[in-house]
N, C-alpha and C positions, 0 to 999 in steps of 0.2 A: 789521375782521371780514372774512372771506372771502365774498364774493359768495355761494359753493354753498353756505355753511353757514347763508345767511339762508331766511327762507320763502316768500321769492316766486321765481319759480321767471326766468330767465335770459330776458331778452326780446331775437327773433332776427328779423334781416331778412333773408331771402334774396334772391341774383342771379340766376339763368339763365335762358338762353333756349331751355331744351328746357324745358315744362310737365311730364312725365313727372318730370326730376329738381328739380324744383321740387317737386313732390305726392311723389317716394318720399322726400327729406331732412327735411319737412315731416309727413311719414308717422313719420319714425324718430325723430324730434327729441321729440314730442307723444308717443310711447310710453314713451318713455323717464322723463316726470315734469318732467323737470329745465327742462324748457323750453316756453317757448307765442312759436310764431310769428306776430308781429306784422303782418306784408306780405311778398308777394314781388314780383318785379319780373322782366319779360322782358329788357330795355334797361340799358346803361349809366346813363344820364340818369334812367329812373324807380327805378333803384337809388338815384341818387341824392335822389332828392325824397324816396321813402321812407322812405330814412335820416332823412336832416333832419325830416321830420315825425315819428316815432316816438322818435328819439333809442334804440336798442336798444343791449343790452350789448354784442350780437355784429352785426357783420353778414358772411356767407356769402356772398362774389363769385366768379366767375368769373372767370378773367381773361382769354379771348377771349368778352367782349359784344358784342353790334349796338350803332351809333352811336357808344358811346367805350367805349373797354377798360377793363378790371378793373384795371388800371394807374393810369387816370386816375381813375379811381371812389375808388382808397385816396388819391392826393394831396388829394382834395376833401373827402374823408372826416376825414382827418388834419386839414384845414383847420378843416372847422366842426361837426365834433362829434369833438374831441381823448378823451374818455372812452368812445368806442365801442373795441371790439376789433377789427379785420379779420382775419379767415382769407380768404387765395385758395384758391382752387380748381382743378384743372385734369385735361383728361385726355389735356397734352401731356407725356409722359417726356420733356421735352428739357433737357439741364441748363443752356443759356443763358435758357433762359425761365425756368425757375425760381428762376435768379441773382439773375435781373433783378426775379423777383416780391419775393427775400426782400429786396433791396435797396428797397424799394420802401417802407416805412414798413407793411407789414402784420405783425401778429401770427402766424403760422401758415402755412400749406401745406400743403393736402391734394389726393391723387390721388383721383379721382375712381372711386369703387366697389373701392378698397382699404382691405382693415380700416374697412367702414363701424360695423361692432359698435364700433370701440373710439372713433368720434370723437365722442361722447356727454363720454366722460370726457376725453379731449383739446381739446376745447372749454371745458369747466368749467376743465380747467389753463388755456388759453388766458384766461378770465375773470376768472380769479384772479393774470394777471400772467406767466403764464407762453410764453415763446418753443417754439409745438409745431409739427412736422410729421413726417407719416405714415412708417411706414420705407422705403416707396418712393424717398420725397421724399429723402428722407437719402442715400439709397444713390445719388438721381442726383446730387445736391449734392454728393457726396465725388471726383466726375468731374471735371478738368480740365480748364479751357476756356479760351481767350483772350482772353476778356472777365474774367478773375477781377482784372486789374490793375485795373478798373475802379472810379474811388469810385463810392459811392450816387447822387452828382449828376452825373457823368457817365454812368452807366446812365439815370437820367430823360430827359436831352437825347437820349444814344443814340436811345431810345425814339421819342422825341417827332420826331424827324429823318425817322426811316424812315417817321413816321405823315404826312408830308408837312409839319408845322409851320416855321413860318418862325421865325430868331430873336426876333423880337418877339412873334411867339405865347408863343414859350418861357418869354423874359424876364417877359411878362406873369402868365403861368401858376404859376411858380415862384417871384416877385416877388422877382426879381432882375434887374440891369442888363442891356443887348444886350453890354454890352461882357465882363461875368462868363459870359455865356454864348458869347461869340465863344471867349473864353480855354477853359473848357471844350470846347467842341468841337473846338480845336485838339489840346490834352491827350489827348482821346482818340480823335481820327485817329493822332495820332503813337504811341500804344501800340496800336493796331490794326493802326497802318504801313497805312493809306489815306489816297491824297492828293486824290482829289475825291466830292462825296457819289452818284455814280453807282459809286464804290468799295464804298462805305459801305454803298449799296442793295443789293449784288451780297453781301458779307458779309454781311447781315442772311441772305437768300436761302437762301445755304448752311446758313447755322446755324439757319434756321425760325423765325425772327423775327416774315417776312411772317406767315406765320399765325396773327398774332395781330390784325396789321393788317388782312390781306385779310376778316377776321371780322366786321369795323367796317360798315357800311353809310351812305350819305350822311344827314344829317340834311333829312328833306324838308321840314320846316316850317321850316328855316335856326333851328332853337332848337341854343343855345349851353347848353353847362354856368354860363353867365354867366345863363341866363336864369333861372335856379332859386336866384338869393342873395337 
C-alpha cells in the first residue's frame, strides 16, 4: 500500500540551522495536510538523536550542518533507521556538491526556496519509493565535472578527507578495513591526478567543497556521533 494512500498523515524530521527555515518548511509541510512534523533540530548530531528517537517517514537535512554535515547525518541515518527516507537540502547550486549528495545514500535533493509549492508532492513521491529532485537540481546535475568518475565510496572518503578525518576514522565510520580505504583513496587521487592530500585540499577549494566543511563547527563538549548509539 502506498504510504500517502494510508490515513495517517507522513511523519517528518527536519535539519537546519537557520530557525526561520525550520518554522517556513514546518509552516508549508502542516498546511498542506499530508504531513505533521515531529522535531526539528539546529545541528548535525541533534538531527541525529531526533531521527533515532522519532524514527520519521522523512527526514529533511541540510547538507552544510554545524558539527557534522548533512553528509554524515544520511550515512548514520542509512545505518540505524534503514526505513526513513532522506531528502538533502541545499542552497549551494554547486554541481560537485550535489554529486556528492546524491551519491551519498539520500533519497532526493532539493534547492532551497525553489518550487517550494511542489515539494509537498515530491516528498510524498519520495515516501512512496521514489528517487526526486527539484529541476534546479537536475539542471545542475546534468553539468559536467571531474568528480563524475567517482564511485559512491570514493566520494564518502573524498569527503571525509577534506573534513580532516584520518584513515581510521574513515575505516571505522564506513566499517570497512584501513587497507579498503588506503586502496580507495589512492583510486581516486589517481582519477583526480592529485598526488598529496594538500592537492586534494587545494581541489576541494576550487570546486566549493570547503564550504560545506568550513559550515561544521568544533564539537565543544568532544560528543561524537558515537555518543548517540
Amino acid at each position: 500500500m502506498d504510504i500517502i494512500h494510508s490515513q495517517n498523515p507522513l511523519r517528518i524530521v527536519l535539519g537546519d540551522d537557520h530557525a526561520i527555515v525550520r518554522a517556513g518548511l514546518r509552516g508549508v509541510l502542516e498546511r498542506d495536510g499530508r504531513f505533521t512534523v515531529l522535531a526539528d533540530a539546529q545541528d548535525g548530531l541533534k538531527t541525529i538523536a531526533a531521527t533515532k528517537q522519532h524514527r520519521p517517514d522523512i527526514l529533511i537535512v541540510d547538507i552544510a550542518m554545524p558539527v557534522i554535515t548533512g553528509l554524515e547525518v544520511v550515512e548514520e541515518i542509512c545505518r540505524w533507521c534503514p526505513d526513513t527516507k532522506i531528502v538533502l537540502m541545499t542552497g549551494l547550486q554547486n554541481p560537485t556538491i550535489m554529486k556528492c549528495a546524491m551519491a551519498s545514500g539520500a533519497h532526493g535533493l532539493l534547492l532551497k526556496g525553489d518550487e517550494i509549492d511542489r515539494w509537498p508532492q515530491l516528498l510524498c513521491d519520495i515516501a512512496n519509493g521514489e528517487m526526486r529532485v527539484s529541476r534546479s537540481v537536475k539542471a545542475v546535475l546534468d553539468e559536467p565535472s571531474i568528480h563524475d568518475s567517482l564511485t559512491r565510496r570514493e566520494r564518502q572518503i573524498f569527503i571525509g578527507l577534506i573534513q580532516g578525518s584520518s584513515n581510521g576514522t574513515l575505516a571505522a565510520r564506513l566499517g570497512i578495513s584501513i587497507n579498503t580505504v588506503n586502496n580507495h583513496r589512492t583510486s581516486l587521487m589517481q582519477k583526480l591526478d592529485v598526488h598529496s592530500l594538500a592537492e586534494l585540499m587545494t581541489l576541494a577549494a576550487r570546486d566549493g567543497l570547503l564550504e560545506i566543511v568550513d559550515h561544521t563547527r568544533t564539537r565543544d563538549n568532544g560528543s561524537t556521533v558515537d555518543d548517540l548509539e
